[in-house]
N, C-alpha and C positions, 0 to 999 in steps of 0.2 A: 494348701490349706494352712500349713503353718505358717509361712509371710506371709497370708492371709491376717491372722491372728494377731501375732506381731506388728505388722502394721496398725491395725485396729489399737490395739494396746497402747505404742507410741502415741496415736493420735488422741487417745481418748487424756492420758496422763499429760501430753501438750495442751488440750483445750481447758483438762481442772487447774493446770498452773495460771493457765492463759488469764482466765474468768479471778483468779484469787485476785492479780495483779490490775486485773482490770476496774475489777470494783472501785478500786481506792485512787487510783491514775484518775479513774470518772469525778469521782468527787473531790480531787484535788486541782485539775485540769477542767476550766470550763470547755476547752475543744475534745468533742468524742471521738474523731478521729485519730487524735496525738497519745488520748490514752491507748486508743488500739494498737497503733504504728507501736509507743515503747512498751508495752504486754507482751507485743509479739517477739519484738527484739531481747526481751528479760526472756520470754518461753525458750527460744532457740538458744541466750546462751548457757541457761541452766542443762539443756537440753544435752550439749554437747558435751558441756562440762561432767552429766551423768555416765553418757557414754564411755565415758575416756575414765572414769572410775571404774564402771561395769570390766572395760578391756582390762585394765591393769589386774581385775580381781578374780576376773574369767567368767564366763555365764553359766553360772548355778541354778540347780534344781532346786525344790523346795518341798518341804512334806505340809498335808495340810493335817488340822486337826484330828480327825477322824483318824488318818493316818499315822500320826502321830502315835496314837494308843492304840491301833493296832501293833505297832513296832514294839511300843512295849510288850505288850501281851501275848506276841508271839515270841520275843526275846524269855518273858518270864515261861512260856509252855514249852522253849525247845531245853532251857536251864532243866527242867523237871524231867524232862523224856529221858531214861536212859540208854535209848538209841539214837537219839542225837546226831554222831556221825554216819548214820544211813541216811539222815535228811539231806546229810548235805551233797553223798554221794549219789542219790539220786537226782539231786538238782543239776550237778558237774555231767551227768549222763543225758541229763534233757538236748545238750547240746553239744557235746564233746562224747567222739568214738574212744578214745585209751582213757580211761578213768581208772585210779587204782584206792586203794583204802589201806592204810595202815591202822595202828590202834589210836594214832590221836590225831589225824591230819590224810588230809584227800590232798592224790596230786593228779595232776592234769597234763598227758601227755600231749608234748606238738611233733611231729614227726618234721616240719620244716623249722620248727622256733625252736625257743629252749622252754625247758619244763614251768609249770608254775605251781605252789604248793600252796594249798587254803588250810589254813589250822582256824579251828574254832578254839577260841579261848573263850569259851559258857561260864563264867563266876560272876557274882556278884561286882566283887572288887574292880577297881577299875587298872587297866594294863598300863606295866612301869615296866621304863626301861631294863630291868634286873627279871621281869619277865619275857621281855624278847629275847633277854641274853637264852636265858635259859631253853626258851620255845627250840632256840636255831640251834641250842647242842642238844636237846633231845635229838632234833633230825639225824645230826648225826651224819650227813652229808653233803656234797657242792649243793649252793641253794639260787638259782640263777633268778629267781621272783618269791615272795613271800606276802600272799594276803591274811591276815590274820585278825580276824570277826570278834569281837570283845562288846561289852558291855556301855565302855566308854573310855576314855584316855583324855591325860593331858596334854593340851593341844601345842606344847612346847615339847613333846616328845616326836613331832616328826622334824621338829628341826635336830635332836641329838639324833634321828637315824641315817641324816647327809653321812653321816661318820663312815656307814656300814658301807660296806663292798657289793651287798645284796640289795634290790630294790624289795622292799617292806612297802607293801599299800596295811593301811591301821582303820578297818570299817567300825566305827558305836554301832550301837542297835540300829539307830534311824537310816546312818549311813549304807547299813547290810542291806535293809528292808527296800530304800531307793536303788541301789546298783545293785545287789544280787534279786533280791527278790523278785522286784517289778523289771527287774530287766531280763529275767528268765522267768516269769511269770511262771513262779511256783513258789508256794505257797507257807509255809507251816502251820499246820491246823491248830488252832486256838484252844489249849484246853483247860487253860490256867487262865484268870486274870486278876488283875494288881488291884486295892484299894484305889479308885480314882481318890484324889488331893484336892479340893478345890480351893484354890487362893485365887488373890486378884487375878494372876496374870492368865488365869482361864477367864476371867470374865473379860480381861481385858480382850483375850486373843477374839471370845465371842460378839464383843463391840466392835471390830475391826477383823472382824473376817471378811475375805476377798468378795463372799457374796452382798455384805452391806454397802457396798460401792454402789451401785447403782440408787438405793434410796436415799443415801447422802447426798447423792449427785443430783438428782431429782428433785429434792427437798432444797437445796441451795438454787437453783436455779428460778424455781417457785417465784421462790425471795426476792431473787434479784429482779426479776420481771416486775415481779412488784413494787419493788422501790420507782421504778419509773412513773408510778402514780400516784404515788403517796409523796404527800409532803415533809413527814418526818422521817425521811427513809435512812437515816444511819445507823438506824436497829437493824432496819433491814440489812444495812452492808454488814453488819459486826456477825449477826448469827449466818448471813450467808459465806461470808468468807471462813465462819468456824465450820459449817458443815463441808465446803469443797474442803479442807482440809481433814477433814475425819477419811472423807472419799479418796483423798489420797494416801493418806493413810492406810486405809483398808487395799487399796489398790495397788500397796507395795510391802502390805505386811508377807513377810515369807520368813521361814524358821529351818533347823537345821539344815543346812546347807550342802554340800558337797560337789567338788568340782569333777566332773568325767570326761576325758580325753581320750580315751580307746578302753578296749575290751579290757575286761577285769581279768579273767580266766582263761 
């Protein structure tokens, strides 16, 4: 079902570049063949070209909206709980038999691996290097994995952790919410939430979310059909090539990221 998906996906995003290119190739090109022939040739090398960015960048997850403020708002309810480290040690239990709790960090026993230790770091403030130092001598001993859940961080502080001896994974909110949360499908009950903010880039996110793809897609196509009958049809190409572009748009908008390669925990 998933290369079900994926296939669909590639295909669908190969035929909105397809149609951009084609529009204009048509009315510059009296042969409609020769527009087709080089759309298809610009589709596949964009195509590839995508690819080979995707690989170099790794294939990331995405939160969508909704989700998005979920994350916060279970970030700002678990900040306010002062049991806190019971949530997490329950979570660490959902799936893992040796679980143990200290007063500020869950570790996770492997009887074949080596240990791995989840420290919530719950503040506001966002995690600096001068707080890791400090997180790894509270431990206080060998630390063979270190996950530590924060708020947010400077996204140039995993490259000062190559330094460490210890593999340090650095989860934000959204990051926790995508790899622990939904990947151990449990929960943090929501008991707090945040002033929602609204600026452009929510209205923007709501003009180009993943579900407007299709009536962008729809509504360009109309057009273009249209243009074949109509005689002043380069309205018709200017607003159809702007709506397939929204549709791609919408159809690759994606937001906090995060790459995952094996087990967290």
């Amino acid at each position: 079902m998933k290369t079900f998906l994926y296939i669909f996906q590639v295909l669908l995003k190969s035929c909105v570049i397809f149609l951009i290119f084609f529009i204009w190739l048509r009315y510059i090109f009296s042969s409609v063949w020769l527009a087709v022939i080089i759309s298809i040739a610009i589709t596949l090398i964009l195509e590839l070209l995508s690819k080979a960015i995707k690989r170099n960048k790794g294939i990331k997850a995405s939160l969508k909206l909704k989700e998005k403020e979920d994350a916060e708002n279970m970030f700002f309810s678990i900040l306010r709980n002062e049991r806190k480290l019971d949530f997490y040690y329950n979570l660490a239990k959902t799936r893992h038999c040796n679980v143990s709790k200290n007063k500020k960090y869950i570790t996770v026993h492997h009887p074949d691996k080596q240990d791995v230790i989840m420290y919530p770091f719950i503040k506001f403030q966002s995690l600096s290097i001068d707080n890791v130092v400090e997180i790894i001598e509270h431990i206080k001993k060998p630390i063979n994995k270190l996950v530590i859940l924060c708020n947010d961080y400077d996204k140039n502080l995993t490259n000062q952790l190559k330094d460490f001896s210890t593999e340090i994974v650095l989860l934000d909110k959204y990051q926790t919410y995508k790899s622990l949360y939904q990947e151990y499908d449990f929960f943090p009950e929501i008991t707090e939430k945040l002033n929602p903010k609204v600026s452009y880039k929510h209205y923007l996110a709501l003009a180009f979310n993943r579900s407007k793809t299709k009536g962008y897609l729809f509504s360009a196509i109309v057009l273009l059909i249209a243009s074949f009958f109509v005689q002043y049809n380069l309205y018709y190409y200017i607003f159809s090539t702007i709506l397939l572009i929204f549709s791609l748009i919408s159809f690759a908008t994606t937001s906090h990221n995060i790459k995952i390669e094996k087990e967290l925990l």
